[in-house]
C-alpha positions, 0 to 999 in steps of 0.5 A: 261704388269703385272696384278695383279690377285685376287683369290677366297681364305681366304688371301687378297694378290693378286699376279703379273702375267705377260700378254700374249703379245697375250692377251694384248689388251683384258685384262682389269680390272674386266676381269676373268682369269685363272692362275697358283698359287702354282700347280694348275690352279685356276680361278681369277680376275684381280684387276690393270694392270702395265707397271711395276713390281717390282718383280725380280724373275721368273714370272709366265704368265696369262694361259686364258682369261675366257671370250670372251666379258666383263661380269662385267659393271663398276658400279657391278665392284664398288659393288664388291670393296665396299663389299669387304671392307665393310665386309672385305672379299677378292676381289677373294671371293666377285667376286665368289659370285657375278658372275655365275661359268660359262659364257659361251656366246657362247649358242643362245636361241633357236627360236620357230615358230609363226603364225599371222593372214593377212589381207587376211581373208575371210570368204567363203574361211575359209567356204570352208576349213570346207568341204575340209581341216578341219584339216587347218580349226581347226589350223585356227579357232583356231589362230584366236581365240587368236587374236593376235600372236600363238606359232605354238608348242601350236597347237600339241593337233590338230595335230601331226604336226601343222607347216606342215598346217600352211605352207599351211594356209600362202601358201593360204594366210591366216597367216604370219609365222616367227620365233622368239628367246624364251627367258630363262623363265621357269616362265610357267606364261603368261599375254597378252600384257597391252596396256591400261592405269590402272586407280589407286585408291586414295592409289596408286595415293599417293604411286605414286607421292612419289614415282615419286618425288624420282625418278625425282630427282635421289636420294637415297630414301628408301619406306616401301609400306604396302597394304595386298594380292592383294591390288594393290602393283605390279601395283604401282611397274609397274608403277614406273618401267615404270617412270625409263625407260622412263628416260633411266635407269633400274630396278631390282625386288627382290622376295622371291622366284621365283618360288613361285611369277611366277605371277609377273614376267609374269605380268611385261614381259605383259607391258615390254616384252622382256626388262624383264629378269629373274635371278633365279635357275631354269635357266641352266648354258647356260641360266644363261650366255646369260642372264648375257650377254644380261644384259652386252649389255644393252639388258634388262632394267629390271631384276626379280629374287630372292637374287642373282638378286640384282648382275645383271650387269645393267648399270644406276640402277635407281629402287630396289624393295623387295617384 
């Protein structure tokens, strides 16, 4: 087996490698490879496969796979050749842009401790602990205060270590502890959850139902939504997200600047949750690869970050929003 590999520099030539026979079955189109081209091992991407070469000479062999698992869909692969030829710019430099400089997918997000309140409450039992245990009766009072589920490290300013009290508070029955995967976030923006419905005014409703119209008949159609400051615009992003998904599709949301906007992405992840993923600078590397390859997955149906958001490999894109 050949393929014919395409490097991140000024020439559109690509140059035919011979596949290790111990690669071959996990090379394919759009794969990242790492090879020898001239004296120096350069990274790039595989174009086409070959049963056959024409190439007479002494052939060089592909040195690596760079990555374990798929890291492009088919529909990114598709982008990547049209901005190559739209803006006539080699394969190997559009693929350099498009893709974080290393994936990694061998980095797990790292999971957190919560609490949530049973059904086991009573209040003689938590009167008691006020006179016997009243640091478990101030970690208590305090879940019971958020009214839904507690991230154990936001009890450190009651105690050095909270989880310690917890454990004894699910021991009496009280709370239910579990670990949870966190998330890459660094948004340091949270909403709690929207379970009830938004009623929209008259504005909204109109943008709405065009909206709604475009989205149901799966056309590409362009919308300019003028509203000032806070007049109700991410409500109508929201709920056209929520139209896409509840026709098995996605969504990306491109802002100025993450950083700047950490209100929405907060406010998105509040009705979608962890379908939310967010691209942006602040990620580290190890998060920038588990993010790309959740999204490979199918993992997440909505993707928020800033310019380079617009490259996430979501498969069946069926909403783009510029705010």
């Amino acid at each position: 087996m050949f393929a014919e590999v395409a490097f991140p520099i000024s020439s559109f030539q690509s140059f035919t490698y011979r596949i290790p026979r111990n690669l071959t079955n996990s090379i394919q189109v759009g794969s990242r490879v790492t090879a020898i081209l001239g004296k120096r091992s350069v990274q790039g991407v595989i174009i086409s496969l070959n049963t056959k070469s024409n190439y007479k000479g002494d052939m060089k062999s592909i040195s690596s796979l760079v990555d374990d698992n798929p890291v492009l869909t088919a529909e990114l692969w598709e982008l990547i050749l049209w901005i190559s030829n739209y803006y006539v710019t080699p394969i190997g430099q559009v693929m350099k842009t498009v893709m974080p400089n290393r994936l990694s997918m061998q980095y797990s997000p790292p999971k957190n401790w919560y609490a949530k309140l049973t059904n086991a409450l009573d209040e003689i039992d938590i009167e008691m602990l006020t006179k016997r245990a009243p640091k478990q009766y101030e970690i208590l009072k305090e879940i019971r205060k958020t009214k839904r589920v507690c991230r154990i490290t936001s009890l450190k300013s009651l105690s050095s270590n909270p989880l310690s009290i917890c454990r004894i508070l699910e021991e009496k029955g009280f709370i239910k502890l579990y670990k949870q995967t966190s998330l890459p976030d660094v948004t340091g923006f949270s909403f709690d959850p929207i379970h009830k419905e938004i009623i929209f005014n008259r504005g909204q409703v109109k943008a709405i139902n065009k909206i709604s119209l475009a989205i149901n008949k799966k056309k590409y159609v362009p919308f300019l939504l003028h509203g000032v400051t806070s007049s109700g615009k991410t409500e109508i992003y929201i709920e056209s997200v929520r139209q896409v998904i509840a026709q098995g599709r996605t969504a990306i949301i491109l802002l100025p600047e993450i950083s700047l906007t950490p209100q929405i992405a907060g406010r998105f992840k509040a009705v979608f949750g962890d379908t939310v993923a967010l691209w942006h600078s602040k990620l580290t590397p190890a998060q920038r690869s588990w993010t790309w390859g959740q999204i490979c997955k199918g993992n997440f149906h909505v993707v928020i970050g800033a310019r380079s958001a617009i490259f996430s490999p979501l498969r069946n894109l069926g909403l783009i929003v510029m705010d």
